[in-house]
C-alpha positions as a Markdown table, in Angstrom:
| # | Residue | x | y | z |
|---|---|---|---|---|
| 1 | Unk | 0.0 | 0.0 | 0.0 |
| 2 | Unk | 2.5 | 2.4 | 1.1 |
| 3 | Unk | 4.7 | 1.7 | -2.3 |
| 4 | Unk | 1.7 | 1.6 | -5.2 |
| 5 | Unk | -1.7 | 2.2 | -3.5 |
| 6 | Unk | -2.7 | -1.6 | -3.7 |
| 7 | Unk | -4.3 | -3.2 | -0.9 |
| 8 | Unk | -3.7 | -7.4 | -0.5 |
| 9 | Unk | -7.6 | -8.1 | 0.0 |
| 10 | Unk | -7.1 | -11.6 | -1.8 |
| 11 | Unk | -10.8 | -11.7 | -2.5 |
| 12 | Unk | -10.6 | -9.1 | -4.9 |
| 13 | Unk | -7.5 | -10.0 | -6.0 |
| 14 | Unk | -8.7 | -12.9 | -7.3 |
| 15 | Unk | -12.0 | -11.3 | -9.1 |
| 16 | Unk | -9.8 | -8.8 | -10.8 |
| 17 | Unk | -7.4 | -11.5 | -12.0 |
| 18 | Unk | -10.1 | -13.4 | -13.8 |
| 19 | Unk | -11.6 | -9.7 | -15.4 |
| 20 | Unk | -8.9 | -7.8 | -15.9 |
| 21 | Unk | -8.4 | -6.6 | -19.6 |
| 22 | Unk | -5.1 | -5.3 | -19.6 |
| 23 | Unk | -2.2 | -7.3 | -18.8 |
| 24 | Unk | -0.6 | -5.2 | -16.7 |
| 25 | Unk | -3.3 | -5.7 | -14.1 |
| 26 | Unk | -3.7 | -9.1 | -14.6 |
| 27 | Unk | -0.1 | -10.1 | -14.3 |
| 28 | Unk | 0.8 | -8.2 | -10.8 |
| 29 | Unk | -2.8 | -10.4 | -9.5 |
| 30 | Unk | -1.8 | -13.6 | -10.9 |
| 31 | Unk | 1.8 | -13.3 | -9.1 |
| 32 | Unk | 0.6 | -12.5 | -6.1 |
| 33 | Unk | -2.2 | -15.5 | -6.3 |
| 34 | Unk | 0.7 | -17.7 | -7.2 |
| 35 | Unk | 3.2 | -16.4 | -4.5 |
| 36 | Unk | 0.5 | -17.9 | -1.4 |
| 37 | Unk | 0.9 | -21.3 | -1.9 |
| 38 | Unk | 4.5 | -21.0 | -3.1 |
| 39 | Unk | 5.5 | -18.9 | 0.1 |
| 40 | Unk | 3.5 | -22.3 | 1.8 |
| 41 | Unk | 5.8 | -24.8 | -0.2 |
| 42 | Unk | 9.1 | -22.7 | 0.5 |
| 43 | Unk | 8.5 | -22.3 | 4.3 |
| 44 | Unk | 8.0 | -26.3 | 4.1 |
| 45 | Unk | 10.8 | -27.2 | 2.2 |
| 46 | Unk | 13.4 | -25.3 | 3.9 |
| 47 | Unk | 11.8 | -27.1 | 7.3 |
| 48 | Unk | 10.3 | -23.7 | 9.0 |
| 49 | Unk | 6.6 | -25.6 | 9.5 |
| 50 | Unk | 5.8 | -29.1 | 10.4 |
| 51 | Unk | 1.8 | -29.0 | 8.9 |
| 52 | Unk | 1.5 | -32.7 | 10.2 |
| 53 | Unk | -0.9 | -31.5 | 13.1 |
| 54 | Unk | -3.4 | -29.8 | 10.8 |
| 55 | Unk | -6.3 | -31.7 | 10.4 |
| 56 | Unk | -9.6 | -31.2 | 8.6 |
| 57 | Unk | -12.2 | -32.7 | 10.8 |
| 58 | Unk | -15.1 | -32.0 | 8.4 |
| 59 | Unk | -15.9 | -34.4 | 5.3 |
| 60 | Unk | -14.6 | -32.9 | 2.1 |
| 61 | Unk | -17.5 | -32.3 | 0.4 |
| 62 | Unk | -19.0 | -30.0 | 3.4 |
| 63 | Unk | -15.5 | -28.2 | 3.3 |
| 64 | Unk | -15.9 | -27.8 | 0.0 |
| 65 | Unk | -19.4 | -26.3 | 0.4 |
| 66 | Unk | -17.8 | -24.2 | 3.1 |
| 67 | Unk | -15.4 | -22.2 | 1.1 |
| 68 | Unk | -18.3 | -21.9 | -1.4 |
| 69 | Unk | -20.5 | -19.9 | 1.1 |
| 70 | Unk | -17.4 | -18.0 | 2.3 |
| 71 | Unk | -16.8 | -16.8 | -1.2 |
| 72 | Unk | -20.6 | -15.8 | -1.7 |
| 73 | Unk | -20.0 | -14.1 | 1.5 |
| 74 | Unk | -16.9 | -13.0 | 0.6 |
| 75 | Unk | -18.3 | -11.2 | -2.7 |
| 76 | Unk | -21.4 | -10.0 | -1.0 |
| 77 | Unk | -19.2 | -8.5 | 2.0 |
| 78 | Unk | -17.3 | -6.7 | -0.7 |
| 79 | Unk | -14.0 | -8.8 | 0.9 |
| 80 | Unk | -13.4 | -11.1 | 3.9 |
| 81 | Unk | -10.6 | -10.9 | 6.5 |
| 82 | Unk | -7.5 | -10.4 | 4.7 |
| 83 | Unk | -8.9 | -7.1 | 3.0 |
| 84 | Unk | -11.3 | -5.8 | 6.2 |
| 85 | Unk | -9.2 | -7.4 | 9.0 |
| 86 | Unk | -5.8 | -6.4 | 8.0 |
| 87 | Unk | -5.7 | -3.5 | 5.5 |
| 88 | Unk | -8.8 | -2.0 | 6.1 |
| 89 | Unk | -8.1 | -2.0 | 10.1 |
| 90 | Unk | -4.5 | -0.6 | 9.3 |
| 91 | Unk | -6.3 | 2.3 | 7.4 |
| 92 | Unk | -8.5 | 3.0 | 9.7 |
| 93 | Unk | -11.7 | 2.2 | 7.5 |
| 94 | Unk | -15.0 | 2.2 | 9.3 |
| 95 | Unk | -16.6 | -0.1 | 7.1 |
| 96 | Unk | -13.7 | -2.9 | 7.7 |
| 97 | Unk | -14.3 | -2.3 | 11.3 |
| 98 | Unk | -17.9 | -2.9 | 11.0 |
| 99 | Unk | -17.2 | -5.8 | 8.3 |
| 100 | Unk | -14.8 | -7.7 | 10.9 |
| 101 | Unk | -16.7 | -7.4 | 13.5 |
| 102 | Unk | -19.3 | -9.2 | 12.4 |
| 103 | Unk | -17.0 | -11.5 | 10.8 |
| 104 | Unk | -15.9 | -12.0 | 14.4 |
| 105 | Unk | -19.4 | -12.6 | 15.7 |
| 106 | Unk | -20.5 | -14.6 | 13.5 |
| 107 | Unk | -17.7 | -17.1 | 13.3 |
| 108 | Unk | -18.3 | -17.3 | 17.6 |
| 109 | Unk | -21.7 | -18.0 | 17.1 |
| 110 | Unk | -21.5 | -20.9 | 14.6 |
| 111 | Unk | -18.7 | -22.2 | 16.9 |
| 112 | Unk | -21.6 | -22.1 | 19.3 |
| 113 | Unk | -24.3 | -23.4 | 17.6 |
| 114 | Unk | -22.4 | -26.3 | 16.3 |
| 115 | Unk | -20.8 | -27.5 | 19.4 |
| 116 | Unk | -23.4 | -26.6 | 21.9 |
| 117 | Unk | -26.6 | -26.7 | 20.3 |
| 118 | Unk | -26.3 | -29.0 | 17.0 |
């Protein structure tokens, strides 16, 4: 941000990679998609992480519908956490602060509902 004005919300990065029309803005967005999972496999190879205790206690297909409904909410919320929670916050945007929030609140709640009440 403090370089060329950009802002890492990976939500929109993403959108805009798929309809950008000039290259120039399409490149810079498909580097940076490409750099997350490669910054991933470099801080594994070089032995930084041991990601053996991850687990994924849901069945695929309901993570899979999971990350569906995050990106509708996602697209609706006009970003998720990595644009509201950390740039936004940082710039002191009201709307990020309301938009986390209730990221917040809602992501305690379906904790809730899930393990208490389901």
């Amino acid at each position: 941000m403090l370089t060329i004005g950009r802002i890492a919300g990976v939500c929109g990065i993403v959108v805009n990679a798929m309809t950008a029309t000039d290259v120039m803005g399409r490149s810079w967005r498909l580097a940076f998609m490409l750099g997350l999972p490669l910054g991933a496999l470099l801080v594994t190879a070089l032995g930084l992480k041991n990601w053996s205790s991850i687990a994924f206690p849901a069945a695929m297909p309901t993570t899979v519908i999971a990350g569906l409904i995050v990106g509708v909410g996602a697209t609706v919320g006009s970003g998720f956490t990595s644009g509201h929670g950390i740039c936004g916050l940082a710039r002191f945007s009201m709307r990020s602060v309301v938009a986390t929030a209730t990221f917040m609140a809602t992501g305690a709640a379906t904790v809730f509902v899930v393990r208490h009440i389901i």
